[in-house]
C-alpha positions as CSV (number, residue, x, y, z in Angstrom):
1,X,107.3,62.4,98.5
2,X,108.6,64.2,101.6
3,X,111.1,66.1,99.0
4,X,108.1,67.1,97.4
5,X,105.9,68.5,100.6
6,X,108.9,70.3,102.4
7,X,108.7,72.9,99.9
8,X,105.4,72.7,99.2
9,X,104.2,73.6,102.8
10,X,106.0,77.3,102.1
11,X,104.3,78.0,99.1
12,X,100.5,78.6,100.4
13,X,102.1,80.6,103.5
14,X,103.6,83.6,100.6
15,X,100.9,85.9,101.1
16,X,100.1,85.7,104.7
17,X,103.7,86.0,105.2
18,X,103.6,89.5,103.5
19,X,100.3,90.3,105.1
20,X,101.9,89.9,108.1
21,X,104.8,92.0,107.3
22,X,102.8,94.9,106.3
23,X,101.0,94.2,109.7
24,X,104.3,94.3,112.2
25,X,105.9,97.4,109.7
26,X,102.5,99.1,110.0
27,X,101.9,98.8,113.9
28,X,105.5,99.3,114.7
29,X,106.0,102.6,112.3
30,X,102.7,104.4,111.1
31,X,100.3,103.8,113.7
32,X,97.4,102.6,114.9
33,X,95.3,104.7,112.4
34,X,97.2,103.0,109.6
35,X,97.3,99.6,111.4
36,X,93.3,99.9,111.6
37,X,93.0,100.6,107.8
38,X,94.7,97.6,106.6
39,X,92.2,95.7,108.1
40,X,89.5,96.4,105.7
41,X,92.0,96.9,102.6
42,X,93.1,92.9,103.6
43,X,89.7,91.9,103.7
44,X,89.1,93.3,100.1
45,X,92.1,91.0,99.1
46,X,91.5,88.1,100.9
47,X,88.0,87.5,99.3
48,X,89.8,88.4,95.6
49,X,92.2,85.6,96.5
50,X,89.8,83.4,97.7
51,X,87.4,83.8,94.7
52,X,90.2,82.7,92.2
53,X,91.5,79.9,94.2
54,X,89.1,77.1,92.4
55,X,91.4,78.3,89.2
56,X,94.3,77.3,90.7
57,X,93.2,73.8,92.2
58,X,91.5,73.2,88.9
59,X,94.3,73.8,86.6
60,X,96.1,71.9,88.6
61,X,94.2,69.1,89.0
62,X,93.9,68.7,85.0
63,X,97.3,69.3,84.7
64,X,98.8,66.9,86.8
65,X,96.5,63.7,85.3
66,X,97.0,65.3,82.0
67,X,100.9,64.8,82.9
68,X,100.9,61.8,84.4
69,X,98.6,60.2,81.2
70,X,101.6,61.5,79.1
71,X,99.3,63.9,77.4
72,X,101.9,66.7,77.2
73,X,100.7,68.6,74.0
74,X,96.7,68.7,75.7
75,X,98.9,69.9,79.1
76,X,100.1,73.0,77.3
77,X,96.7,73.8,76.2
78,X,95.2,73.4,79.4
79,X,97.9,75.6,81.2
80,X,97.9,78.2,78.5
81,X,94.5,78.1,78.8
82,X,94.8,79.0,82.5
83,X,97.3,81.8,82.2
84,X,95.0,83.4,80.0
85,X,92.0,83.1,82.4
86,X,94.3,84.6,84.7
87,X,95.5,87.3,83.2
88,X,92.3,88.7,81.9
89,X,90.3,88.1,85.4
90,X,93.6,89.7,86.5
91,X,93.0,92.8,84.7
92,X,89.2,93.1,85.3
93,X,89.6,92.7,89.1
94,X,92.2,95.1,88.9
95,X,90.3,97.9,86.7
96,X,87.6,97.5,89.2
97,X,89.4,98.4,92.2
98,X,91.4,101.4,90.7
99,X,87.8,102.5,89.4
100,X,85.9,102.2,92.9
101,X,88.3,101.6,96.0
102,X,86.1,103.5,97.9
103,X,82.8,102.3,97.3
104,X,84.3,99.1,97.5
105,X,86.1,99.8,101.5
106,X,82.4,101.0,102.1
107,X,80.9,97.9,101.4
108,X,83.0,95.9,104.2
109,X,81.1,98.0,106.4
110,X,83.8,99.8,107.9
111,X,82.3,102.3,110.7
112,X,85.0,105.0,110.7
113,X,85.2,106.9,107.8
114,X,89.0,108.9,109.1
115,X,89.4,104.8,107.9
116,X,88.3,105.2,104.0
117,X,91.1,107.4,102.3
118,X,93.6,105.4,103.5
119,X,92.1,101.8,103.2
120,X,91.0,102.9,99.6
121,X,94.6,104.4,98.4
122,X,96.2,100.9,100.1
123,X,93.2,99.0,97.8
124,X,93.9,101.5,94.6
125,X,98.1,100.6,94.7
126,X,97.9,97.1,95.8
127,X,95.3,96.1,93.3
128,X,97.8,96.9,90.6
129,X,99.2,93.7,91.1
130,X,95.9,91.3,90.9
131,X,97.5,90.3,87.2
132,X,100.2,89.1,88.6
133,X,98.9,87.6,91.2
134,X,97.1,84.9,89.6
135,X,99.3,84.3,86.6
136,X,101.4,83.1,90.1
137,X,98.6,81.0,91.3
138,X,98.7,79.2,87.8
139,X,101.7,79.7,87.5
140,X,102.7,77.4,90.5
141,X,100.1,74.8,89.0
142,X,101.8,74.3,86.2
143,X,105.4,73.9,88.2
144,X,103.4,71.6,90.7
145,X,102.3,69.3,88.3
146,X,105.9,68.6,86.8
147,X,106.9,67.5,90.7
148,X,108.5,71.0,90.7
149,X,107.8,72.5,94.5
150,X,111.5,73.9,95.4
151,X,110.8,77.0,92.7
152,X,107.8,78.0,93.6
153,X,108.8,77.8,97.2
154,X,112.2,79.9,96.4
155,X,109.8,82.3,94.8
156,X,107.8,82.6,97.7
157,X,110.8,83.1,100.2
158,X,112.3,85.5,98.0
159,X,109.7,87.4,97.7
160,X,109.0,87.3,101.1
161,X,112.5,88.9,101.7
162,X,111.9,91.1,99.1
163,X,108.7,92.4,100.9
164,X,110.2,92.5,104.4
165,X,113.2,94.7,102.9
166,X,110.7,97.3,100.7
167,X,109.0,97.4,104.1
168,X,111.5,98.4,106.0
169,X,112.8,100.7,103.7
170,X,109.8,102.5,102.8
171,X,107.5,102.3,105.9
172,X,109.9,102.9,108.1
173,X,112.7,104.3,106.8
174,X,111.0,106.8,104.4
175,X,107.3,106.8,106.3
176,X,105.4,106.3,102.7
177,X,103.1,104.0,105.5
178,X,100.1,102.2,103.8
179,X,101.4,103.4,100.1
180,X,105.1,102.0,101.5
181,X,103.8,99.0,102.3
182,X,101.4,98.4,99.3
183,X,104.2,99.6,96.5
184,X,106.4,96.8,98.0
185,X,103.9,94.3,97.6
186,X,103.2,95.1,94.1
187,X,106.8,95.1,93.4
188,X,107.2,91.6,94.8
189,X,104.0,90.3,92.9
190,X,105.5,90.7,89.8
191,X,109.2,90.0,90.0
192,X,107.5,86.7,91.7
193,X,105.0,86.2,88.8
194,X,107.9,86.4,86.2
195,X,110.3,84.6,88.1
196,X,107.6,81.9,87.4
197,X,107.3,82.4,84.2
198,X,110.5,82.0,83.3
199,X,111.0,78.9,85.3
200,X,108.4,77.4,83.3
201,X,110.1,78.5,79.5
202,X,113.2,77.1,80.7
203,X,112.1,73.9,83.2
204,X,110.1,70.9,82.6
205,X,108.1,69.7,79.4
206,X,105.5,72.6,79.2
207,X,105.5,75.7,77.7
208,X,103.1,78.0,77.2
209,X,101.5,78.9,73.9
210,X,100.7,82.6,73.2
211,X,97.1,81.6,71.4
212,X,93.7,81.8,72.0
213,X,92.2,79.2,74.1
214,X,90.5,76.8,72.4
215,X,86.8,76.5,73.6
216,X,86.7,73.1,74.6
217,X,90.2,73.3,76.5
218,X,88.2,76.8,78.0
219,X,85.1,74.9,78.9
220,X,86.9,71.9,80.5
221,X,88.6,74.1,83.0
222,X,85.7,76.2,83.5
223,X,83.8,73.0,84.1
224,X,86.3,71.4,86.7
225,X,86.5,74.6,88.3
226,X,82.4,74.8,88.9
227,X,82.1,72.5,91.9
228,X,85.3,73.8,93.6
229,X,83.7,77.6,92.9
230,X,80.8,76.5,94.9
231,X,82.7,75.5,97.7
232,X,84.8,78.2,97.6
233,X,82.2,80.9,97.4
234,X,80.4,79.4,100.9
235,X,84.1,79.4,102.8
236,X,84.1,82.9,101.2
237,X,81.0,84.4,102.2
238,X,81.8,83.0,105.9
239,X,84.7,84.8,106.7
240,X,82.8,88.0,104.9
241,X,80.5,88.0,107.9
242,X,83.2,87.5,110.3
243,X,85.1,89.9,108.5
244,X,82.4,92.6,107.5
245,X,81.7,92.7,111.4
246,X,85.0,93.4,112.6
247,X,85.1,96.4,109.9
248,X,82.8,98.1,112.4
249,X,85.1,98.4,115.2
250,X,86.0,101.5,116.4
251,X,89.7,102.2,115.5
252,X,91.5,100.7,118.5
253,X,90.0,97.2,118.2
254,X,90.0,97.3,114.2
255,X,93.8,97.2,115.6
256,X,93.2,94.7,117.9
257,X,91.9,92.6,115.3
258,X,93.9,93.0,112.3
259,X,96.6,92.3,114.2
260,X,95.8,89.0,116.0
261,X,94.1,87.9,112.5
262,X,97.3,88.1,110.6
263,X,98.8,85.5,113.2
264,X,96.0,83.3,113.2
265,X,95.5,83.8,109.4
266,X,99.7,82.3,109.1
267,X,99.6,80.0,111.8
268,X,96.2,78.3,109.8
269,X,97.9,77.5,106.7
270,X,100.5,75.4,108.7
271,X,97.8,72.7,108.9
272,X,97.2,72.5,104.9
273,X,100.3,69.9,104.6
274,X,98.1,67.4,106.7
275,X,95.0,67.7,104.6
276,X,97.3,67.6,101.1
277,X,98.3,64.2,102.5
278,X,94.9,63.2,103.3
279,X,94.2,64.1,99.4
280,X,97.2,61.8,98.4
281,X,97.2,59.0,100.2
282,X,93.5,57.9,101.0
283,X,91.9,57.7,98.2
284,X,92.1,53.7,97.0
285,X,93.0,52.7,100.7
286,X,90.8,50.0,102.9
287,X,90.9,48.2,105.8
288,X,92.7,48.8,108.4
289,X,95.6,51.1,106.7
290,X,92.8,53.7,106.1
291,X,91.7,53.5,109.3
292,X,95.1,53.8,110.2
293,X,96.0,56.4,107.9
294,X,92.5,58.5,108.9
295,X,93.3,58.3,112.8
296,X,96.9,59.5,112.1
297,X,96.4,62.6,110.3
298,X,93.3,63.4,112.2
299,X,95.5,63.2,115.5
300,X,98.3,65.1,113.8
301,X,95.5,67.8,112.9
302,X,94.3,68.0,116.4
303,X,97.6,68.6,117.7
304,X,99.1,71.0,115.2
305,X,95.9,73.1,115.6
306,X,97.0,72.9,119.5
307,X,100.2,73.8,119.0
308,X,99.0,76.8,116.6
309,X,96.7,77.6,119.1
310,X,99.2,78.0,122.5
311,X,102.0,79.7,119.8
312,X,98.9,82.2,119.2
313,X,98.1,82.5,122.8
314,X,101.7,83.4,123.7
315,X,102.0,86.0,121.3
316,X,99.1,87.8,122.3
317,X,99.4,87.6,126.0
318,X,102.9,87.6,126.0
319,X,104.2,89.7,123.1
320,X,101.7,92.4,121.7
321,X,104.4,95.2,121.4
322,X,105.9,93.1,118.5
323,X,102.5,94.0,116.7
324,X,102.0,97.6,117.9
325,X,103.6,99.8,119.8
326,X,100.0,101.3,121.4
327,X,99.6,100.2,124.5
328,X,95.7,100.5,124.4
329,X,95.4,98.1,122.0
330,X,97.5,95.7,123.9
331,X,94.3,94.6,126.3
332,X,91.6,94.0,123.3
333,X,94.2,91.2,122.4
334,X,94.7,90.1,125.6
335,X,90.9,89.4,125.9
336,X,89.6,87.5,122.7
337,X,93.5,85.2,122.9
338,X,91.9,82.3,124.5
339,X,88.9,82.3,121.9
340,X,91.6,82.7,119.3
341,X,93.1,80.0,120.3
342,X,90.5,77.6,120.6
343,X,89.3,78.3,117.0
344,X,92.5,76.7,116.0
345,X,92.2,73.6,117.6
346,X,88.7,73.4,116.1
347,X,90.4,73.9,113.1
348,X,93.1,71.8,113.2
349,X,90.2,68.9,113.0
350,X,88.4,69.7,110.6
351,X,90.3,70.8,108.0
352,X,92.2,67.5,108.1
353,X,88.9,65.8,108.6
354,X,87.5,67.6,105.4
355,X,90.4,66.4,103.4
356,X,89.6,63.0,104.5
357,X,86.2,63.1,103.6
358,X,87.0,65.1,100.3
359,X,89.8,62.2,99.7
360,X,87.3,59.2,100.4
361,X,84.7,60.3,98.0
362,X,82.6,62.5,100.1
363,X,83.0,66.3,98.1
364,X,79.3,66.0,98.1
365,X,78.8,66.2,101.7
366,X,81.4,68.5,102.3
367,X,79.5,71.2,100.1
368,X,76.5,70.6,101.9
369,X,77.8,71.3,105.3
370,X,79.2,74.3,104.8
371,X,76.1,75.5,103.4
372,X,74.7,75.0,106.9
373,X,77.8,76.4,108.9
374,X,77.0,79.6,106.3
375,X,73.5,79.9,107.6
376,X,74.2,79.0,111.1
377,X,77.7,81.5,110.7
378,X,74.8,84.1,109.5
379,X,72.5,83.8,112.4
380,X,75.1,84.3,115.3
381,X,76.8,87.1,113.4
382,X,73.6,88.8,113.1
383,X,72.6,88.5,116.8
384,X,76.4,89.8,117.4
385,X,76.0,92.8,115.5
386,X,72.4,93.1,117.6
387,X,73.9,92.6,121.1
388,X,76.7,94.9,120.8
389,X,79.4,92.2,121.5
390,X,81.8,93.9,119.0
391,X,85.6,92.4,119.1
392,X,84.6,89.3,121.1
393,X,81.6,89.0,119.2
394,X,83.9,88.6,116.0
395,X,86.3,85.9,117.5
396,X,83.0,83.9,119.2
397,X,82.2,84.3,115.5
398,X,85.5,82.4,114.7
399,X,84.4,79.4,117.0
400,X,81.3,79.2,116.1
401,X,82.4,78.8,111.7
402,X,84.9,75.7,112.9
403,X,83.3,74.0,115.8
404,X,80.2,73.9,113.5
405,X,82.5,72.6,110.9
406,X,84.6,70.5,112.9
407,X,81.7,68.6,114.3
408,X,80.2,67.9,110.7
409,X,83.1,66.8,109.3
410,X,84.7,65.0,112.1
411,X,81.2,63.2,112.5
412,X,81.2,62.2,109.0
413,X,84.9,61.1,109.0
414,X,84.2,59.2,112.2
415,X,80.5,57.5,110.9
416,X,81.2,56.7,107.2
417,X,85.3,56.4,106.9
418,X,86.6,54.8,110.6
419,X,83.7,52.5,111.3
420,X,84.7,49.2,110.8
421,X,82.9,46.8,108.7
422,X,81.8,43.3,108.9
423,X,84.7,40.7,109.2
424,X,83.5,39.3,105.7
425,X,83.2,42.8,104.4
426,X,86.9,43.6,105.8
427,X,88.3,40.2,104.2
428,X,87.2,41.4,101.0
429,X,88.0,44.7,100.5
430,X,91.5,43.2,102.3
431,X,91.9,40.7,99.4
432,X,90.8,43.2,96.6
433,X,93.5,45.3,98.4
434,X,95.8,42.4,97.7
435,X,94.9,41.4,94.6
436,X,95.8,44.8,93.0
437,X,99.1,44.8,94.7
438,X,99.7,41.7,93.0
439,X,98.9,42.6,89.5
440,X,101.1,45.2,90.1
441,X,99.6,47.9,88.2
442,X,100.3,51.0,88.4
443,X,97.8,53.0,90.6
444,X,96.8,56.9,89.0
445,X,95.0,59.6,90.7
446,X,92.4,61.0,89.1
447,X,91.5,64.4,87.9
448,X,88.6,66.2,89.7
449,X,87.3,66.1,86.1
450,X,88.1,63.4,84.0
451,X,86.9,61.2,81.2
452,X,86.5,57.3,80.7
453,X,87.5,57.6,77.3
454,X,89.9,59.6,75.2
455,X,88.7,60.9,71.5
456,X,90.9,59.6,69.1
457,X,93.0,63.0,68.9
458,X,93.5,62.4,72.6
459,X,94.5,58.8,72.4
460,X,97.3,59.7,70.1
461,X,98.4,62.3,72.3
462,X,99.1,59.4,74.9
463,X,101.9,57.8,72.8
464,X,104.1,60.7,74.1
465,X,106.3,59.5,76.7
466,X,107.3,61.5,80.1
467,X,109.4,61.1,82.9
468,X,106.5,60.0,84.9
469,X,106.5,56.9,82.8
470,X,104.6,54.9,80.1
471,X,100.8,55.7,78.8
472,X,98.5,54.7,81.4
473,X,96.4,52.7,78.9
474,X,98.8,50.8,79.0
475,X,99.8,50.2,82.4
476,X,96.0,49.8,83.2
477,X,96.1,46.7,80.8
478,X,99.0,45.3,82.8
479,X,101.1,45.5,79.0
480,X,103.9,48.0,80.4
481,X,106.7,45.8,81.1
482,X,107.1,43.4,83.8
483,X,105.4,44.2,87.3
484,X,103.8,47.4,86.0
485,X,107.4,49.0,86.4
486,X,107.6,53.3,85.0
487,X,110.1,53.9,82.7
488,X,111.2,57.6,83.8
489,X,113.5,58.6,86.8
490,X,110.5,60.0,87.8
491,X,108.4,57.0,87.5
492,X,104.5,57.7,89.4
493,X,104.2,55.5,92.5
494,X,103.4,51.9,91.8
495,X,100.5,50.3,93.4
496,X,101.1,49.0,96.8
497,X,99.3,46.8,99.3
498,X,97.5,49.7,100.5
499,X,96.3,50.9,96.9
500,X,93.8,49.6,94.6
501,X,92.8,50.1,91.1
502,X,89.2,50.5,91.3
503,X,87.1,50.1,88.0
504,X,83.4,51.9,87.7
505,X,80.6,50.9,84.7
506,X,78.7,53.4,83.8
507,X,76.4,54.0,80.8
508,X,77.4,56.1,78.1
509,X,76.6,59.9,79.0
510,X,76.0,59.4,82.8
511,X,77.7,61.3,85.5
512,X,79.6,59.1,88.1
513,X,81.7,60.2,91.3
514,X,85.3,59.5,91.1
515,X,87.7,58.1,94.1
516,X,88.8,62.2,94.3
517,X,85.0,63.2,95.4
518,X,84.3,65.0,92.2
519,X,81.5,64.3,89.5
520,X,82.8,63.2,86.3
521,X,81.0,62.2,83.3
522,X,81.5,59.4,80.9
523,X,81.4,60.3,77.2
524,X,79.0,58.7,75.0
525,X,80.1,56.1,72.5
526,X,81.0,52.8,74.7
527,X,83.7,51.4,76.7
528,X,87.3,52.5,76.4
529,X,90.2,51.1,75.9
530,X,91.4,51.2,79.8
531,X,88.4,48.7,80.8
532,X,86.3,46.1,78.7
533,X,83.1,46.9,81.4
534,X,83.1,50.5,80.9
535,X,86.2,52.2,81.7
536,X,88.3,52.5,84.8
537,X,88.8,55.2,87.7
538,X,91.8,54.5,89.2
539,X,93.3,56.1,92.6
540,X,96.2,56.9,94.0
């Protein structure tokens, strides 16, 4: 597992990494005009990223039961499927900001209009590459789901280098600036995206099929993707107000900003590996190893977002020449540092804590609060703009969106998932806990959408043997050899004492919520094969 999340903590950090290289190139070589313009032109692509990102968890959600069910020819469709999606909300993003750059720069609010032809000539070259920018996203799904994280993460350094090099050459070595900065990005996009590619044609068991999607592959992504959209959208439209504000600035603390922002933006994703681990190892625990488990990675998420936060802190304080080389932006960093920094201990907790509650069962929840932080987020930003508070206005606004969070989720990971139970309550689930471990069977995670059932097209499909091991069917029914043992090198973890298969009845056509936090429906037409009383929703 840790050979898996080593290289998988790189991959999210690709494009932040290049953000941030455009940032240092920009401050150190073009200016602080130029440095001030990327800050709307990142924001434009940011919320682009952001608004596609429940098509990557989804495809890779399906994938990755799909592959571990031994359903490879249904794991084709779905990631062909996805590379389609991509590639043609890829091109209509794309048309859209060569047709309207500057309307769209105009609409982040941005108060100085020396500002617009160069944040809308960044927005017209860079959005070049949206194709090929999520045909990566699925693009790593589909590598992910094989167990595959070292080539998406040599992708990602690669291009990174690649970017840092173009950089250099063309920013400062041929002073293209802004258009230096965005060619290299496009460049790297695409040798990236078919880099990808090609890994996929010639590693692992999928390839993709150059067909039209088939509408109910198409509707069971777009369904899976629907709850994580929602989600999505909220987190979003949050840091659009932070974001939308800070376009106002006048030019020297747009500077200010964009440069402390691309720090905190890389230094945030350093906690995702904490709240991935929450995702994987929770779900199906009880007792005292998820307590355990919860208070462990919550602590490690405190501390990591202290850790981000004094590295942060440093760098501002200590080191704002390796940003910019204008002094007068130097002091507008100096004074929102410490507010910087405490936004990332805030967030330190609570993504962690979200990914326990997510983990546990709780996706419902977590949608609902951020709803609330939205409209509280809202309300502050508003009486910001109205006070005049400006640059420390926009990083109060940071503190408020995760303390608000933080003290939801932590509350709920601290009320519902760390309280302990009564001692006949906590023999129980400790016995069920043991009992699993003794049938030995092997323990699944679910999809975010998945079935009880299989039609009978999709239970021949499960004959097809992997390297993840035998048909889950029948491992569920304990018939899979002795002690629930996989057959592959790359067998999926067996069911320990910490791990239960849990079973759920439901009647035919009724929505349930499975161990992963996400609704899934049960198909008409009785119980399946997996369980006599209904089907089973197993966890990992």
């Amino acid at each position: 597992m840790m050979s898996f999340l080593g290289p998988a903590t790189l991959i999210p950090l690709g494009d932040p990494l290049m953000s941030l290289v455009d940032t240092v190139c920009i401050g150190q070589f073009a200016g602080t005009t130029q440095l001030a313009a990327l800050g709307p032109a990142n924001l434009v692509f940011s919320f682009a990223q952001y608004m596609f990102q429940s098509l990557q968890v989804a495809s890779l959600s399906l994938l990755a039961g799909f592959m571990r069910d031994g359903r490879l020819r249904r794991s084709e469709e779905v990631l062909s499927t996805a590379v389609f999606m991509a590639a043609v909300l890829g091109v209509a993003t794309m048309l859209l900001f060569e047709a309207f750059p500057e309307a769209i720069i105009t609409a982040t609010g941005v108060r100085d209009m020396s500002l617009l032809p160069l944040s809308a000539e960044y927005v017209r070259l860079r959005g070049l590459a949206q194709p090929a920018v999520l045909v990566t996203m699925v693009a790593q799904s589909g590598l992910l789901a094989q167990q595959d994280s070292l080539t998406p993460a040599i992708t990602v350094a690669v291009s990174v280098l690649v970017s840092l090099v173009g950089s250099v050459v063309f920013v400062a070595g041929l002073g293209w600036g802004l258009a230096g900065a965005a060619i290299t990005t496009v460049a790297c996009q695409y040798v990236g995206a078919i880099a990808l590619l090609f890994a996929l044609s010639k590693r692992g068991k999928l390839r993709i099929r150059l067909t039209l999607p088939r509408r109910e592959v198409l509707w069971e992504l777009l369904t899976t993707m629907g709850p994580l959209s929602i989600t999505y959208l909220c987190k979003n439209v949050s840091y659009l107000f932070i974001q939308t504000t800070a376009a106002t600035l006048c030019t020297i603390k747009l500077a200010a900003h964009q440069a402390l922002f691309s720090v905190w933006n890389l230094l945030s994703w350093t906690i995702t590996p904490f709240e991935q681990a929450a995702l994987t190892y929770l779900p199906g625990t009880r007792g005292w190893r998820k307590r355990a488990g919860i208070t462990l990675l919550v602590g490690l998420g405190a501390v990591g977002g202290v850790l981000c936060g004094v590295v942060l802190a440093a760098l501002a304080c200590l080191a704002p020449q390796l940003f910019t080389r204008d002094v007068d932006v130097w002091p507008h960093m100096n004074n929102v540092a410490a507010l910087a920094s405490a936004s990332m201990f805030a967030l330190g907790i609570d993504v962690v804590s979200s990914g326990v509650n997510i983990g546990m069962g709780d996706a419902k929840y977590v949608a609902q609060s951020y709803i609330i932080t939205l409209v509280a987020l809202g309300g502050f930003m508003a009486v910001s703009r109205a006070m005049g508070w400006e640059l420390w206005g926009v990083w109060c606004g940071v503190v408020v969106f995760f303390s608000v969070r933080a003290l939801q989720s932590t509350g709920r990971t601290l009320w519902a998932h760390l309280r302990r139970g009564t001692p006949e309550q906590e023999a129980a689930e400790e016995a069920a806990a043991a009992a699993a471990a003794g049938e030995g069977r092997r323990v699944i995670q679910p999809t975010l959408w998945s079935t009880d059932v299989d039609s009978p097209d999709q239970q021949s499909e499960a004959a097809a043997r992997n390297s993840w091991g035998t048909d889950a069917v029948e491992q569920l029914n304990g018939s899979a050899g002795s002690n629930g043992a996989g057959t592959g090198t790359g067998a999926a973890p067996e069911s320990g004492s910490g791990s239960v298969v849990r079973r759920a009845a439901a009647s035919p056509g009724s929505f349930r919520i499975s161990p992963a936090g996400m609704p899934s429906q049960k198909p008409a037409g009785g119980s399946g094969p997996a369980s006599s009383s209904g089907g089973a929703a197993a966890s990992g």
